[in-house]
C-alpha positions as CSV (number, residue, x, y, z in Angstrom):
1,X,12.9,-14.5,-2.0
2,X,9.4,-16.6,-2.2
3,X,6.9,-15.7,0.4
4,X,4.1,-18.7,0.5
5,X,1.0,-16.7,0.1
6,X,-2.6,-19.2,-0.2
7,X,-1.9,-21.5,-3.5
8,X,1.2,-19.2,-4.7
9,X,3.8,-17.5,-3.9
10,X,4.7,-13.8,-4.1
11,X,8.2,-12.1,-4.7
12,X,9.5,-9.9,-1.1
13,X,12.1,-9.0,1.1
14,X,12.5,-9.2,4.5
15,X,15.5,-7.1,6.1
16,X,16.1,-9.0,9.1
17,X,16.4,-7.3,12.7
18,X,15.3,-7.1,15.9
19,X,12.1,-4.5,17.1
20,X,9.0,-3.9,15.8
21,X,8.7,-4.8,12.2
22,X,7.7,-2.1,9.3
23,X,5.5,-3.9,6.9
24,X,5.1,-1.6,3.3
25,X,1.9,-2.7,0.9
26,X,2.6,-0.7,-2.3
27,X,-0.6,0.6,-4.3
28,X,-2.2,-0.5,-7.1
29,X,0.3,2.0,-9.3
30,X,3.0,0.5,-9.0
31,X,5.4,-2.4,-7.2
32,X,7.3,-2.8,-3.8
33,X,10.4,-0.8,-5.5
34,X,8.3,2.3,-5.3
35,X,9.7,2.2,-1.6
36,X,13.2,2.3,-2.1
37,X,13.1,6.1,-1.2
38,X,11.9,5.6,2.4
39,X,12.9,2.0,3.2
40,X,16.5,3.3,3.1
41,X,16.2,6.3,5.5
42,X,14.6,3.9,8.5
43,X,16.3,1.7,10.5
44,X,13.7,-0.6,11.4
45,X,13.4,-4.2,10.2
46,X,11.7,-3.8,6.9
47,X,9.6,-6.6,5.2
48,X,7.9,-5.8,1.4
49,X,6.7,-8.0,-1.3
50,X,5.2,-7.3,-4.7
51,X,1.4,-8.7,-4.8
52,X,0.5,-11.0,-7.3
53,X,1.0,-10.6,-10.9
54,X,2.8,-6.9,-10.3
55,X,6.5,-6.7,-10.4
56,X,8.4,-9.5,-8.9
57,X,5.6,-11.2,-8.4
58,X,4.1,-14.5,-10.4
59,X,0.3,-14.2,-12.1
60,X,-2.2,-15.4,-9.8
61,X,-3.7,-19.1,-10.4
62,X,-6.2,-19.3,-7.7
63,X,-8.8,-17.6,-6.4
64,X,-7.2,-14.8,-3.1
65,X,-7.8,-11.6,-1.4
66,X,-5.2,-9.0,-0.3
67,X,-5.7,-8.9,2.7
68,X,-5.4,-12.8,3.3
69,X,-2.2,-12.9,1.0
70,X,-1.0,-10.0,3.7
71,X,-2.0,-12.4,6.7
72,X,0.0,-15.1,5.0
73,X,3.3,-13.2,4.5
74,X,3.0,-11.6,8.4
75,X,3.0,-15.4,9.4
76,X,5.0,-16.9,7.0
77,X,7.6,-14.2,8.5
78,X,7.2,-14.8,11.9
79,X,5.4,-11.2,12.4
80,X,3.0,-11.0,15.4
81,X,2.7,-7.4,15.0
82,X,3.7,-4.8,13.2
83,X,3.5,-1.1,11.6
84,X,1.8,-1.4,8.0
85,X,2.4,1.0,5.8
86,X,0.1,1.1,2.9
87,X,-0.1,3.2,-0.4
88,X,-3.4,3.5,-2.0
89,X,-4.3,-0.2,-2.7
90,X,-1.7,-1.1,-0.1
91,X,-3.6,1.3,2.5
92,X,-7.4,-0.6,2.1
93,X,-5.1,-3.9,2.6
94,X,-3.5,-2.4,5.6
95,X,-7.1,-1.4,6.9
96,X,-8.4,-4.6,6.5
97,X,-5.6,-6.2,8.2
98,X,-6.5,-4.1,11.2
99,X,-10.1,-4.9,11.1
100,X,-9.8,-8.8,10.4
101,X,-7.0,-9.1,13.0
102,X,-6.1,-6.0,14.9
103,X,-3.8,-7.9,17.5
104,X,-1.4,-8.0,14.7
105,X,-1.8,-3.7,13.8
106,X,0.7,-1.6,16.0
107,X,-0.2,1.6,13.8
108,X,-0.8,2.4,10.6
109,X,0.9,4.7,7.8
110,X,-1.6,5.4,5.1
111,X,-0.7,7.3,2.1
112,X,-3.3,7.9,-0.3
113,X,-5.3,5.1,0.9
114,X,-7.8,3.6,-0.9
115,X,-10.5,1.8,0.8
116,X,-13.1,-1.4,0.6
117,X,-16.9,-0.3,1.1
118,X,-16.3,3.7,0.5
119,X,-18.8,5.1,-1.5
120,X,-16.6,5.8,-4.5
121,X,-18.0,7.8,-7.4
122,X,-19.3,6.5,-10.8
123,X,-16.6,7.4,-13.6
124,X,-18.1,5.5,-16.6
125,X,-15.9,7.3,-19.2
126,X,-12.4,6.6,-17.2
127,X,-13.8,2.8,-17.2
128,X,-14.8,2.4,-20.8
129,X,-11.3,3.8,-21.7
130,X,-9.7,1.2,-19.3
131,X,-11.6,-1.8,-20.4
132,X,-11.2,-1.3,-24.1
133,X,-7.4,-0.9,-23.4
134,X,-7.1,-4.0,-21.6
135,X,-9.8,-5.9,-23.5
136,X,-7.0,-5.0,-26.4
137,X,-3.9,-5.9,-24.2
138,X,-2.2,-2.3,-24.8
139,X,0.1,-2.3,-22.3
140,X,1.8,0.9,-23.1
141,X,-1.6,3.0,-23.5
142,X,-2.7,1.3,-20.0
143,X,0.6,2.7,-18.4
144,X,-0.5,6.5,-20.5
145,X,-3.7,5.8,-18.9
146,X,-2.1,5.3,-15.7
147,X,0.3,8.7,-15.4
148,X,-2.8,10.7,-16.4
149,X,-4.6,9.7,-13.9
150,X,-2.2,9.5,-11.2
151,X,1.2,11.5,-12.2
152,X,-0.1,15.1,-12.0
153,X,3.4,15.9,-11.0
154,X,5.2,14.7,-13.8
155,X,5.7,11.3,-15.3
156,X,9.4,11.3,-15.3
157,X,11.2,7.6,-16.1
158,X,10.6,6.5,-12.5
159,X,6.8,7.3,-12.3
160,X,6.7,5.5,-15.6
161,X,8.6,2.0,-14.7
162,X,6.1,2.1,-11.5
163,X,3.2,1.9,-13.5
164,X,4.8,0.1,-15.7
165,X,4.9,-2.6,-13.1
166,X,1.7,-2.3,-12.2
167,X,0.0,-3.2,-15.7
168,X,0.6,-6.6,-15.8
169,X,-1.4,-7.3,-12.0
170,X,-4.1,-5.1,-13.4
171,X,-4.3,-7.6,-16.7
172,X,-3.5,-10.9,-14.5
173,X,-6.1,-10.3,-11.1
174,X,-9.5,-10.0,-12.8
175,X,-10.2,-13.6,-12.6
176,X,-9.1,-14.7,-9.6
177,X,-9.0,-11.6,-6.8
178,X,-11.7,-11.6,-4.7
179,X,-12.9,-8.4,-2.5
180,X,-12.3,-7.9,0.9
181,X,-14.0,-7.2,4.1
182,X,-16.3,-3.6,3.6
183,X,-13.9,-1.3,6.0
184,X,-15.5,2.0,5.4
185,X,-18.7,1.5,8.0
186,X,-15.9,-0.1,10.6
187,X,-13.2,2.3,10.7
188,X,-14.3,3.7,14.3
189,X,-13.1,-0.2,15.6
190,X,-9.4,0.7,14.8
191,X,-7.9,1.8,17.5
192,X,-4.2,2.3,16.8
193,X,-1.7,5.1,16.1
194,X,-2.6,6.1,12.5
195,X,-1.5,9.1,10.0
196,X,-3.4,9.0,6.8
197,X,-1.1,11.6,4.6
198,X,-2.5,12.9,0.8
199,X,-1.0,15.0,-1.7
200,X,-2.3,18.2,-2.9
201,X,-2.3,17.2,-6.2
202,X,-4.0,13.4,-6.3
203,X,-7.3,12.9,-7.5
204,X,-10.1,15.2,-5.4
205,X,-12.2,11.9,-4.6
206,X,-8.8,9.9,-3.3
207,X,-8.3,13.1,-1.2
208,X,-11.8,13.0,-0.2
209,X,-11.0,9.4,1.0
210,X,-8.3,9.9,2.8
211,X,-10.6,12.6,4.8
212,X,-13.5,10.6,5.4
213,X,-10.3,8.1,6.8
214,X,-8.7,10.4,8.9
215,X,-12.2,12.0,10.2
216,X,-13.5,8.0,11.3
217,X,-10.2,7.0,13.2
218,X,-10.0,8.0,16.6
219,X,-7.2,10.3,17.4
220,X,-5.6,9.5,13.2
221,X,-3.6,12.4,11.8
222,X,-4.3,13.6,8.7
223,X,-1.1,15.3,6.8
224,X,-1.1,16.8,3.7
225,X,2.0,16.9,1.1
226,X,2.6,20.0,-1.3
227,X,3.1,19.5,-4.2
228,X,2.5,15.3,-4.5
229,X,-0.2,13.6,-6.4
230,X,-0.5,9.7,-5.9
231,X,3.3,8.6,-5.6
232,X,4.6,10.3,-2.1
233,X,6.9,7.6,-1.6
234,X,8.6,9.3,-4.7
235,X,8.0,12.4,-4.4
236,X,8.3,13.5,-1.0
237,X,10.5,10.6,0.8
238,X,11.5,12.6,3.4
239,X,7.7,13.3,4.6
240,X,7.0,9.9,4.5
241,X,9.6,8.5,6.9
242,X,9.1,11.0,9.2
243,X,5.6,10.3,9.1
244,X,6.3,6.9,9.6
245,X,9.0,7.1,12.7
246,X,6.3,9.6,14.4
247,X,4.3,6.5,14.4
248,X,6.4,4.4,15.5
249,X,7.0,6.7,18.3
250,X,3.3,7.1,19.1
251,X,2.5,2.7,19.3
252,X,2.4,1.2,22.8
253,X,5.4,-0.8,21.5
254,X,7.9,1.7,20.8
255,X,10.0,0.6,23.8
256,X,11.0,-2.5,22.5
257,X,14.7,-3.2,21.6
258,X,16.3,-1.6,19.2
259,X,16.4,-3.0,15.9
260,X,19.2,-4.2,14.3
261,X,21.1,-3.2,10.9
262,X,21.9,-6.3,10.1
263,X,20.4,-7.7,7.5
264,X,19.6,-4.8,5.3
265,X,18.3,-6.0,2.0
């Protein structure tokens, strides 16, 4: 189905039940299939969508920031508050959302979570590969660029169709996505039941990251994962669901009514 989103639309899903709502932002290396893995071992109501110009999703026309696109779909379905769980790109959305409106955060589940305002490192020779790729429109040397970066565990034929997705929104969002709020100097304002879990074998500075995150949120878990680079929802499935119903279990809302089954996209 069509989520409205601010002068668009993006492609999602929204499984229907009762309880409080799972929301999954997918990174920036992939689509909202990259969850299939874990949505399907948690009975919660599940909502995901694909963010513009990735997967499902039609290339932006107007100008938009993640974050607000997220606002848009929480209203559009009827969410007053949820869990967010974010992957890398997804996980500096979900942060934002916490920051901008944290009435609307029960707890967060971030996985290898990128995030606005961090002082990332310079890497001018990973950029100057990247733009002449895309200045060229090589789609299949982006997605080689893509597993290895991110894929140190193996770029088998799922890894591949992930990034694969991804291209596209990297080609189609220069023009028109605009940054969102700085998080890194405000993460001591969250106050919510957060994890923040990163795989042994991502990147050093995303692990770094997700350290610095887990270090500046009061009373956040950090949990590593053997063995996974920057696809857990892949790798390690398992992990993250338990991760996520630990959450759950830890949010001031966790006695509300069961959810239902119903639904189940």
């Amino acid at each position: 189905m069509d989520f409205k989103v601010p002068g668009g639309v993006v492609w999602g899903e929204d499984s229907g039940g009762d309880g409080l709502p799972l929301v999954f932002l997918h990174s920036g290396a992939g689509d909202s299939r990259g969850w299939d893995a874990v949505v399907h071992r948690l009975p919660q109501r599940v909502i995901r969508y694909d963010v513009r110009g990735y997967g499902r999703s039609p290339r932006p026309t107007t100008p938009f920031t993640m974050q607000g696109d997220l606002a848009a779909v929480l209203e559009y379905c009827g969410v007053e508050r949820a869990v967010l769980v974010g992957c890398s790109l997804g996980g500096s959305t979900a942060i934002c959302q916490a920051l901008v409106d944290p009435q609307s955060v029960a707890g967060l589940v971030l996985l290898c979570p990128g995030l606005t305002g961090y002082p990332w490192p310079d890497e001018p020779e990973l950029d100057k590969v990247y733009d002449e790729l895309a200045a060229a429109g090589d789609v299949e040397g982006l997605v080689r660029f893509g597993l290895d970066l991110w894929a140190a565990a193996g770029s088998d034929g799922e890894v591949a169709e992930q990034v694969r997705a991804a291209v596209p929104g990297w080609l189609a969002q220069s023009d028109f996505r605009r940054p969102d709020v700085a998080a890194y100097g405000r993460l001591g304002e969250i106050r919510v039941p957060t994890a923040v879990l990163v795989g042994d074998r991502d990147r050093p500075i995303l692990a770094a990251c997700a350290g610095a995150i887990a270090a500046r949120i009061e009373g956040s878990r950090l949990v590593w994962a053997p063995g996974v680079d920057h696809f857990p929802a892949l790798r390690a499935p398992d992990l993250v669901a338990r991760t996520i119903l630990d959450v759950i279990a830890e949010t001031t809302d966790a006695g509300a009514p069961a959810p239902s089954h119903e639904g189940r996209a």
